[in-house]
Wavefront OBJ file of the C-alpha trace (Angstrom):
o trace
v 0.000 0.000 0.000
v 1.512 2.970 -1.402
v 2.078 6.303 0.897
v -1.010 8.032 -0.733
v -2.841 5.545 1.321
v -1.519 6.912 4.576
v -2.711 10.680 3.641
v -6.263 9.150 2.837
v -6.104 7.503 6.219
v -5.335 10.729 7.532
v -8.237 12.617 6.136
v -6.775 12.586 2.406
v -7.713 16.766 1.337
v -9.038 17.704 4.614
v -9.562 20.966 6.931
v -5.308 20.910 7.040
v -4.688 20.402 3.451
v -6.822 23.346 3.058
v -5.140 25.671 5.374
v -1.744 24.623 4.410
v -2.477 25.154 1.025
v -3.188 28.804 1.865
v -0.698 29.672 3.829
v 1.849 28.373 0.812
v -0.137 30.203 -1.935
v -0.204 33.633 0.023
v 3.812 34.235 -0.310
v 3.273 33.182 -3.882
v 1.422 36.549 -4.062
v 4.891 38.753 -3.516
v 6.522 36.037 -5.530
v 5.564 37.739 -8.784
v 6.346 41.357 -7.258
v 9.975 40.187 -6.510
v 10.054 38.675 -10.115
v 8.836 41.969 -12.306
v 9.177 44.191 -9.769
v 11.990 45.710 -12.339
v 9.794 46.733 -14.155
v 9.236 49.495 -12.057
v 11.996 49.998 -9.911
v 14.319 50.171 -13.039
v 11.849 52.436 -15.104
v 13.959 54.455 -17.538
v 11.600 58.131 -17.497
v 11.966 60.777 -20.244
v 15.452 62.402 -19.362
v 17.811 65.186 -21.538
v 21.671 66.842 -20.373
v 21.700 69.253 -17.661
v 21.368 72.391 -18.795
v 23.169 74.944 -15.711
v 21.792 77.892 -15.246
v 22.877 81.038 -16.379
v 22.301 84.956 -15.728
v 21.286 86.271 -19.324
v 22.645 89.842 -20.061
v 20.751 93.025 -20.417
v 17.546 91.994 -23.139
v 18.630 88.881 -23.504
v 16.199 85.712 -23.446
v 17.061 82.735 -21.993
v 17.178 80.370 -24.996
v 16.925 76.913 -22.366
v 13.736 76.338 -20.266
v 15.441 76.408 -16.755
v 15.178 73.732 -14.465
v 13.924 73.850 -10.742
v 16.465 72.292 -8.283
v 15.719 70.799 -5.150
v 17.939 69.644 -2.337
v 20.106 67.200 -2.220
v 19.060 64.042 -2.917
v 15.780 62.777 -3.477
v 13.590 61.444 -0.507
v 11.498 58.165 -0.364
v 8.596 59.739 0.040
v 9.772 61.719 -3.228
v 8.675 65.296 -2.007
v 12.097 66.472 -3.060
v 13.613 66.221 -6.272
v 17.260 64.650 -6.801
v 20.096 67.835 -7.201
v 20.525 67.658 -10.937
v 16.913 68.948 -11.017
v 13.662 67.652 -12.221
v 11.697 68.144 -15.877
v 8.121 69.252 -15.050
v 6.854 68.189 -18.808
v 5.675 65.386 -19.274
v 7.250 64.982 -22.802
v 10.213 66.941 -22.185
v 11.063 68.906 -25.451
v 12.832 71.926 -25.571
v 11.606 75.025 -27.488
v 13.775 76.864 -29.250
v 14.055 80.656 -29.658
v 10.992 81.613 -31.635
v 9.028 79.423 -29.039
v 8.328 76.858 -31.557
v 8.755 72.928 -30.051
v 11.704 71.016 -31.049
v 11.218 67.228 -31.508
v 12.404 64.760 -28.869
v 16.155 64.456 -29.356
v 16.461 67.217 -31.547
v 19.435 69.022 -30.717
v 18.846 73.063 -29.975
v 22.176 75.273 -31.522
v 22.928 78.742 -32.317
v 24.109 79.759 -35.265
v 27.841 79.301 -34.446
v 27.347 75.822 -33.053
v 27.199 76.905 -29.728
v 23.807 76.694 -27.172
v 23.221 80.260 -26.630
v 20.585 82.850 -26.757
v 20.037 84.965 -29.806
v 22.026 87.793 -28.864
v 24.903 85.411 -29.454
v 25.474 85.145 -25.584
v 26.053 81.249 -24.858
v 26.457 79.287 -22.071
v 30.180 78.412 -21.499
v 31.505 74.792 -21.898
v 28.123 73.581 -23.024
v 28.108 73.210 -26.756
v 24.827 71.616 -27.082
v 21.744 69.703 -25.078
v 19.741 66.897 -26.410
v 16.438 64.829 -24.932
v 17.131 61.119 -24.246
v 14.531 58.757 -25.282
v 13.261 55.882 -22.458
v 15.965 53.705 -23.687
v 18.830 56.330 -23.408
v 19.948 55.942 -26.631
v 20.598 59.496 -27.751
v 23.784 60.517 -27.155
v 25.893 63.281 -28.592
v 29.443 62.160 -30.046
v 31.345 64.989 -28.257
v 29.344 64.595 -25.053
v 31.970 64.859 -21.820
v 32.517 61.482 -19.612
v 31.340 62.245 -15.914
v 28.199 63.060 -13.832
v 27.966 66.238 -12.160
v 26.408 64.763 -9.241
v 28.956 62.343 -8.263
v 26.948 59.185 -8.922
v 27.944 56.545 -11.478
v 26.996 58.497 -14.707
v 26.755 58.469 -18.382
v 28.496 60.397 -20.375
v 26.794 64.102 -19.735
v 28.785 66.994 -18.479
v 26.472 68.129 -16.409
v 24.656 65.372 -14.940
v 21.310 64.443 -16.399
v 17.281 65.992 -15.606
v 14.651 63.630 -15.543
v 10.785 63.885 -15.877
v 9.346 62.721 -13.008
v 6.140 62.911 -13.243
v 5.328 59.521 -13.137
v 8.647 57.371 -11.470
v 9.597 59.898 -8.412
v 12.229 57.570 -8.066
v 13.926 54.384 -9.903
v 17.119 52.909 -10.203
v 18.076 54.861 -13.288
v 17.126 57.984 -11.801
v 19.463 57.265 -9.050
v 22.373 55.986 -10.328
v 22.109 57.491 -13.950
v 21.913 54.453 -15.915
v 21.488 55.831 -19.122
v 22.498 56.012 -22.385
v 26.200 54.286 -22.289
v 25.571 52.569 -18.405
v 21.980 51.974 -19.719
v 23.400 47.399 -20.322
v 23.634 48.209 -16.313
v 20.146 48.272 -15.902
v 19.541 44.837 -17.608
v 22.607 43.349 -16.302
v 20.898 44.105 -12.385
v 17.898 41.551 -13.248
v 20.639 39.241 -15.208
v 22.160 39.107 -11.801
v 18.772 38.646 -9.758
v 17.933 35.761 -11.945
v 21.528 34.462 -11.223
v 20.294 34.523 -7.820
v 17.516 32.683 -8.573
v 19.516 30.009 -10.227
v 21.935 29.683 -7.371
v 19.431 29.920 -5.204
v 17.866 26.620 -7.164
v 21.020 24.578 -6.265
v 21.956 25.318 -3.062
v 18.955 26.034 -1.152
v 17.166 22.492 -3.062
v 19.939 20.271 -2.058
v 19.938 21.758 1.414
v 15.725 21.125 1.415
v 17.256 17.425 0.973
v 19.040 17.371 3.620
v 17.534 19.547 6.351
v 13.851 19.822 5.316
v 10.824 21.501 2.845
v 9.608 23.401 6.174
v 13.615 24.740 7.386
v 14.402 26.161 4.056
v 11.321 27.690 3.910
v 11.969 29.374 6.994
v 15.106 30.196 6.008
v 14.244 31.164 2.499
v 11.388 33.703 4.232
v 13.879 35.239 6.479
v 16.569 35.361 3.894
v 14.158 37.514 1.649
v 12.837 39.561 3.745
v 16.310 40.783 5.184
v 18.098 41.097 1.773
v 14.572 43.156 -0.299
v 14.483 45.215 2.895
v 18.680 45.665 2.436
v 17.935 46.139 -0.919
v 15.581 49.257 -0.192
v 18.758 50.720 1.688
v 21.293 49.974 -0.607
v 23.539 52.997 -0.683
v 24.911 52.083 -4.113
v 24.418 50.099 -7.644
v 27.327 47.090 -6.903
v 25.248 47.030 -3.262
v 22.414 46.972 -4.801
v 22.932 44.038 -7.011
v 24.403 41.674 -4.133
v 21.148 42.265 -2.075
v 19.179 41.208 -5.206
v 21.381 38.318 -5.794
v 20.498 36.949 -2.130
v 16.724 37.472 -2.941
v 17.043 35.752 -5.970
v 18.354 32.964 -4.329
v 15.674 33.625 -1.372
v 13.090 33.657 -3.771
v 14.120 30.328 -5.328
v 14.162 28.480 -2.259
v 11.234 29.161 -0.844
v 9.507 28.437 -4.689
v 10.715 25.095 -4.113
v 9.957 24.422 -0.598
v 6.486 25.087 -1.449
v 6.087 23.329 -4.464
v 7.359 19.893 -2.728
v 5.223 20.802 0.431
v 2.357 21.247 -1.740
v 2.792 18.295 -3.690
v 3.966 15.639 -0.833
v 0.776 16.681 1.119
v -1.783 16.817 -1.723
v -3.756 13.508 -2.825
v -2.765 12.741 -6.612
v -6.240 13.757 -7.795
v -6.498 16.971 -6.043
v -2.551 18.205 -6.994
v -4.234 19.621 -10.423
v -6.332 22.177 -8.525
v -3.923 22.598 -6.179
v -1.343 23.630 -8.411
v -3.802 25.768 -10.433
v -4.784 27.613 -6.513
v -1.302 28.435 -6.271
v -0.753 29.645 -9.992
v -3.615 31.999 -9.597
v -2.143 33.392 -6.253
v 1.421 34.488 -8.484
v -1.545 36.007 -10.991
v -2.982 38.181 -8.515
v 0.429 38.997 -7.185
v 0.800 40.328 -11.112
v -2.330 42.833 -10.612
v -1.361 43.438 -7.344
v 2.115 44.698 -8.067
v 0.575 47.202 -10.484
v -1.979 48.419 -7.612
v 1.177 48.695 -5.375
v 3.653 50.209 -8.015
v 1.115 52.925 -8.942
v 0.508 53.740 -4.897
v 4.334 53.727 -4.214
v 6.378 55.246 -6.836
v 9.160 55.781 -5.345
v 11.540 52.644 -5.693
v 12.874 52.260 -2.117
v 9.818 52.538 -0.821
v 8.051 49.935 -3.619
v 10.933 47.009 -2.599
v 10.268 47.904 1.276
v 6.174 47.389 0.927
v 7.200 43.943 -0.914
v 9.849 42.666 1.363
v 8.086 43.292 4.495
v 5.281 40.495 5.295
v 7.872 37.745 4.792
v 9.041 38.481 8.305
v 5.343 37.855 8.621
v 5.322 34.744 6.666
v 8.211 33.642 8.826
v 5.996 34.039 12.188
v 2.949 31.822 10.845
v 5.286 28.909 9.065
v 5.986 27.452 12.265
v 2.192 26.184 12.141
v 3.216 24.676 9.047
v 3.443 20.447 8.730
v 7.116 19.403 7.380
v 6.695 16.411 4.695
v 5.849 12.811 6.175
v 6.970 11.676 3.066
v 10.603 13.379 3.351
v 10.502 12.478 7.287
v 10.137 8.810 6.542
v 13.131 8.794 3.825
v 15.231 10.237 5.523
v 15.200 7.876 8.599
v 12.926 9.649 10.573
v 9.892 7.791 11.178
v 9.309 8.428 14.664
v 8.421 12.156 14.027
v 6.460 11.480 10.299
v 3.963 9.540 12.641
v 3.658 12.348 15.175
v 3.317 14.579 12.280
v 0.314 12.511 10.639
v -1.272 12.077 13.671
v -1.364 15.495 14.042
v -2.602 16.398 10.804
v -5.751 13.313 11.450
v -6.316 15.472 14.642
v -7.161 18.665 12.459
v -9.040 16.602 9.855
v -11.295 15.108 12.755
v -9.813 11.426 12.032
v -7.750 11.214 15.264
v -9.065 7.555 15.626
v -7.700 6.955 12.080
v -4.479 8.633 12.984
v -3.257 6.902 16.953
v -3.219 3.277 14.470
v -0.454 4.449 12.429
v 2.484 2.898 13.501
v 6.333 3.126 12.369
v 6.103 -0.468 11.347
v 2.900 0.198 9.562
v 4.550 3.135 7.743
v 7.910 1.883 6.878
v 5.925 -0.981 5.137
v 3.386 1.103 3.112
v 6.425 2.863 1.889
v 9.207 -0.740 1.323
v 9.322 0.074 -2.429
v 10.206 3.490 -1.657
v 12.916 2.650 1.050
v 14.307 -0.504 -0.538
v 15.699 1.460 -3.494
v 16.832 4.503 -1.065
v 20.519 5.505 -1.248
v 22.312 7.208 1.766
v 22.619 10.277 -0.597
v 21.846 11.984 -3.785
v 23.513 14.330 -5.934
v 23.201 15.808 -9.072
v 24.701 13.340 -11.158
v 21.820 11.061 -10.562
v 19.477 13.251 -12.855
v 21.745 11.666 -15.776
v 22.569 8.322 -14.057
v 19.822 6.096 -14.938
v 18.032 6.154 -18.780
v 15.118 6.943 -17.700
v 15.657 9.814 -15.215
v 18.071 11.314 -17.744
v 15.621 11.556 -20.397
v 13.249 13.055 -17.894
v 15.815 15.326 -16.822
v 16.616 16.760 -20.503
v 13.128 16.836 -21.702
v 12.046 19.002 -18.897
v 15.093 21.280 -18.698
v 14.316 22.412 -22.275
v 10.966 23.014 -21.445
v 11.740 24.940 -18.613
v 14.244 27.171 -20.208
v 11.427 27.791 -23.160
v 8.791 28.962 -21.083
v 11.138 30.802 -18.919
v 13.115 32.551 -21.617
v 9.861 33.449 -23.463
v 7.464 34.438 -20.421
v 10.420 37.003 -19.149
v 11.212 38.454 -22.596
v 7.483 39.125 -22.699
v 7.052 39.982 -18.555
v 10.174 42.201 -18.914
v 9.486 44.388 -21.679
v 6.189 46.449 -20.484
v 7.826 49.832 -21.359
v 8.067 49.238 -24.923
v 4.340 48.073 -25.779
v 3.975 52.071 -26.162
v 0.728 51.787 -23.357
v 0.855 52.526 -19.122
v 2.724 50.447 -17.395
v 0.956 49.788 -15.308
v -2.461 49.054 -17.644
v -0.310 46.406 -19.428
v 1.056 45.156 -16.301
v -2.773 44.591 -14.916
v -3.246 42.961 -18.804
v -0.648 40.621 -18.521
v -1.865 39.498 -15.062
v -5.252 39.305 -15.955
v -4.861 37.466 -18.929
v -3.645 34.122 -16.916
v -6.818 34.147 -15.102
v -8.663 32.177 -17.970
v -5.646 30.428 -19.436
v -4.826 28.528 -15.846
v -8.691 27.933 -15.625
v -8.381 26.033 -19.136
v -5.126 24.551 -18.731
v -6.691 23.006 -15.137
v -9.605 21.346 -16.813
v -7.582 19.850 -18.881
v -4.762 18.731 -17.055
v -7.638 16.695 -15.171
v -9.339 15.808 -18.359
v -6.802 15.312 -20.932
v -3.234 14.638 -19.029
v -0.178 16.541 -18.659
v 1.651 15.787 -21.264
v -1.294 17.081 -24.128
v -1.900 19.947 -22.102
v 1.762 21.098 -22.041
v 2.432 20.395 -25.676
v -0.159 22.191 -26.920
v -0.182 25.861 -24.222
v 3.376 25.769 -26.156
v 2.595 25.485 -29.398
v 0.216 27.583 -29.040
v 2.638 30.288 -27.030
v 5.071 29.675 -30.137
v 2.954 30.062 -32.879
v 1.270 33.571 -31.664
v 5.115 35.047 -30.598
v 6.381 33.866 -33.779
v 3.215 35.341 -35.761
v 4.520 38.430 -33.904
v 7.449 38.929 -35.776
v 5.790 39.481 -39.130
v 3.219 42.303 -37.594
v 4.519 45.920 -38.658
v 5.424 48.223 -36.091
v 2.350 50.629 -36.819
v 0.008 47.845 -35.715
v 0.816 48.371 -32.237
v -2.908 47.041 -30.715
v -2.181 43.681 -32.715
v 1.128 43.080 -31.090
v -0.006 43.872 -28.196
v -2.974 41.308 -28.316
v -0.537 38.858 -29.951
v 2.024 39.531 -27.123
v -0.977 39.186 -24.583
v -2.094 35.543 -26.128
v 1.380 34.272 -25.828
v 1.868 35.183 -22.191
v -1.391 33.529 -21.389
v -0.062 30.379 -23.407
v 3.083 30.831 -21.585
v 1.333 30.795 -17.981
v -0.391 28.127 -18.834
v 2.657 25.609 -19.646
v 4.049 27.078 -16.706
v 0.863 25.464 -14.733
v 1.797 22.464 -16.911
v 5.193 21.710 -16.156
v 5.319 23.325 -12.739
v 3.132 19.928 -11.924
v 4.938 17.936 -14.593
v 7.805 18.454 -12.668
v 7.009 17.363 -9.114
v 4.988 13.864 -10.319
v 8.063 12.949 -12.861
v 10.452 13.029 -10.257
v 10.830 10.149 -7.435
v 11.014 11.873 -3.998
v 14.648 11.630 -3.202
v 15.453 13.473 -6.258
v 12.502 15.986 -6.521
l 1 2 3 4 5 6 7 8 9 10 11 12 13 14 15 16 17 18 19 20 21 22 23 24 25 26 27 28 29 30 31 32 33 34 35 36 37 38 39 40 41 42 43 44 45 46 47 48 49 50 51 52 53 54 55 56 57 58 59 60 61 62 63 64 65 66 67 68 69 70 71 72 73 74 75 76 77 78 79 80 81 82 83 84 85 86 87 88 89 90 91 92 93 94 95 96 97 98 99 100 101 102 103 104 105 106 107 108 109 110 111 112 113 114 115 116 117 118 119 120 121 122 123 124 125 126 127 128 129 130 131 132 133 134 135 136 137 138 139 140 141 142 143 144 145 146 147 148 149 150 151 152 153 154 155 156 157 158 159 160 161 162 163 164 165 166 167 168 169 170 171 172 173 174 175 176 177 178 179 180 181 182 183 184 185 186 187 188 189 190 191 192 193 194 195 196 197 198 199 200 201 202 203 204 205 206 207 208 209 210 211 212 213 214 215 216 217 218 219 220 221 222 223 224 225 226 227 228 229 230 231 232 233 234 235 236 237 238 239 240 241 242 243 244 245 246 247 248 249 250 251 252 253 254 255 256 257 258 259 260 261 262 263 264 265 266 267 268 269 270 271 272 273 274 275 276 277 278 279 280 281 282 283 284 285 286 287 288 289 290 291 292 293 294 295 296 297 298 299 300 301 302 303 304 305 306 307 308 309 310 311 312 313 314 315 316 317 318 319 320 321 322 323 324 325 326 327 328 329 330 331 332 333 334 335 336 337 338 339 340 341 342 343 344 345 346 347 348 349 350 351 352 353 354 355 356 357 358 359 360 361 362 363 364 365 366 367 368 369 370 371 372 373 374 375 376 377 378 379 380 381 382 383 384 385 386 387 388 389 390 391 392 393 394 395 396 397 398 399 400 401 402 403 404 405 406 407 408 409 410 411 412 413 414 415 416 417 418 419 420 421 422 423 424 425 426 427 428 429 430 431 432 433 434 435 436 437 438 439 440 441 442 443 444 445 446 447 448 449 450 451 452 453 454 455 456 457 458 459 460 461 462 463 464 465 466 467 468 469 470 471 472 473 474 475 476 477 478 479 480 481 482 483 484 485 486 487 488 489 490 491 492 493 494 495 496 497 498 499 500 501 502 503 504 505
């Protein structure tokens, strides 16, 4: 008698499978802030050269709309503006002499070359001042290496103004990573996602050996500490290390959940399961934009979203560790006191006071006969079988994930609000999880994951061929795929856990 058995002795999905369910999906929720939450804190607004003020001489007009300083450095509650001034337009162009608007990026001269007035009068060591575009790609040739302010800065004499009037406050604004530091602003997620990756190995072969329910712990306090760190970091290099720990944070605790989930969940519940807990990291998608929009002001976003895992900590001691686990890894003793306790909550104590080690350890002899005293990663390739697993899913996984974050990663460029495509892309996975659940009951996993991909390639490559101009059909298209994308992630997220045996999940 297999150890799904045991769990229906127990009360199969009872009153505790219920509660521990939610209490694992609820993190999930600030899983997808920590993910995207780039998006924001990274924003790259409107920005152009500073242009320093001058005193015009007698008649003469100030050819250079003149920017309004503020003290020195910008506060999280962004009632102050950063030193190198702010741009109160929202587009930002400059207007030249006979008050008619130059184009973004258009460069304003006098006739000698020179930024000046029309009296001739110009503005010494500045030769000329252009707008930046979001991306920071306009740059002048001649421009002079250095920021003004001190920070790390592209190259702009005079440091650089920004339009703030939507992003008080990102990364970019900060640190001026613009226009020839602008591969800095990628390279800070490249990192995160390192994180995550490292995070993948370390903290899942420690889950191994100390337990789902430790690393969890660990994995909340670890994130929690670092995002708040994060919020505080005084610099870009400190900045990135404290993402790199919540990457890895983030990972563990992804894990932890997903083989808490799984181990505790009857085989024909795990579908909805799995689906509860991918709608949790959907709302956490609409959420974010809810939260982003309230707090502009980066240091204060990362704060609001590293906070309640110190309350996530308090509450997981309530949490069950894995019977399943317990028992492999020579702990019996404790995986009865643990089911007993969970046929106490589900009202089957009676059911629970008969298990027995010996009754255990024999449901589970198949298990334990071919148990090894350890496990590493060369036994995803050791055996035929578990190394085709093992290939087959790691190109799936790198599929979805490479496509989902190109899509997830890219909000500025779709050319709508942030934060409306943000709530789009959330939204979206509501009805392609509730599809993708049916039939993952209904059809199988394998079907269901071949075709959410298919169908994710086919509408990204369609994509391609769409001119520019049709920006609502890319959009839609882009939409479609990250539904599609969502969905396999549904898929294989569950794929995953059932493929695996237990010692090597």
């Amino acid at each position: 008698m297999p150890f799904g058995a045991v769990l229906a002795q127990v009360g199969g999905l009872g009153r505790f499978q219920v509660l521990q369910t939610a209490l694992l999906a609820v993190p999930f929720l600030l899983m997808a802030s920590h993910n995207l939450l780039q998006n924001f804190t990274a924003a790259v607004p409107p920005h152009r050269c500073h242009v320093p003020s001058v005193t015009p001489g007698p008649g003469a007009t100030p050819s250079v709309p003149s920017t309004t300083p503020g003290p020195p450095g910008a506060t999280p509650d962004g009632t102050s503006a950063a030193s190198d001034g702010t741009l109160r337009s929202s587009n930002a162009i400059l207007r030249s002499p006979d008050g008619t608007l130059g184009s973004p990026g258009a460069t304003l001269r006098s006739p000698d070359g020179n930024l000046g007035s029309p009296d001739g009068t110009h503005i010494p060591g500045v030769t000329h001042v252009t707008l930046g575009s979001p991306d920071g790609s306009h740059v002048q040739p001649d421009a002079t290496s250095g920021s003004s302010n001190g920070t790390l800065g592209p190259p702009c004499h005079d440091g650089w103004d920004y339009d703030r009037s939507i992003y008080v406050a990102t990364i970019v604004t900060e640190w001026d990573l613009v226009c020839s530091y602008r591969q800095l602003r990628q390279m800070a997620q490249s990192i995160y996602m390192a994180g995550v990756l490292v995070g993948a190995l370390v903290l899942g072969g420690l889950s191994d050996r100390f337990g789902r329910k430790a690393m969890l712990m660990w994995s909340y306090l670890q994130l929690g500490v670092m995002g708040t760190c994060t919020a505080f970091a005084p610099n870009y290099a400190s900045y990135c290390v404290f993402r790199f720990a919540s990457g890895m944070a983030l990972s563990g605790f992804g894990l932890s959940i997903a083989c808490l989930v799984v181990e505790w969940i009857p085989t024909p519940y795990r579908a909805i399961t799995v689906a509860i807990t991918g709608f949790a990291y959907t709302l956490g998608q609409i959420l974010l934009a809810g939260v982003a929009y309230a707090v502009p002001h980066w240091r204060w976003l990362q704060l609001t979203v590293s906070l309640p895992f110190f309350v996530f900590l308090l509450y997981s001691w309530w949490l069950a560790e894995s019977a399943r686990w317990l028992v492999l890894s020579g702990k019996a003793e404790r995986a009865v006191k643990v089911l007993q306790r969970v046929a106490r909550i589900n009202k089957r104590k009676e059911e629970g006071e008969k298990i027995t080690v010996e009754i255990l350890r024999s449901n589970m002899k198949e298990e334990l006969a071919g148990l090894k005293s350890s496990y590493t990663i060369s036994d995803l390739v050791r055996t035929p079988v578990i190394r085709h697993i093992f290939f087959c899913l790691s190109i799936v996984w790198f599929s979805i994930s490479f496509s989902y974050y190109g899509l997830a990663m890219d909000l500025q460029n779709f050319g709508v609000s942030i934060y409306l495509i943000q709530v789009i892309f959330g939204a979206v996975d509501f009805p392609a999880k509730v599809v993708v659940t049916i039939s993952l009951s209904y059809i199988g996993r394998r079907v269901s994951l071949m075709v959410a991909l298919f169908l994710a390639g086919l509408v990204i490559i369609a994509n391609i061929f769409v001119s520019t101009e049709l920006q609502t059909v890319r959009t839609a298209l882009a939409v479609i795929g990250k539904g599609c994308l969502s969905a396999s992630f549904n898929c294989v997220f569950l794929y995953t856990t059932e493929l695996y045996p237990t010692p090597i999940r």
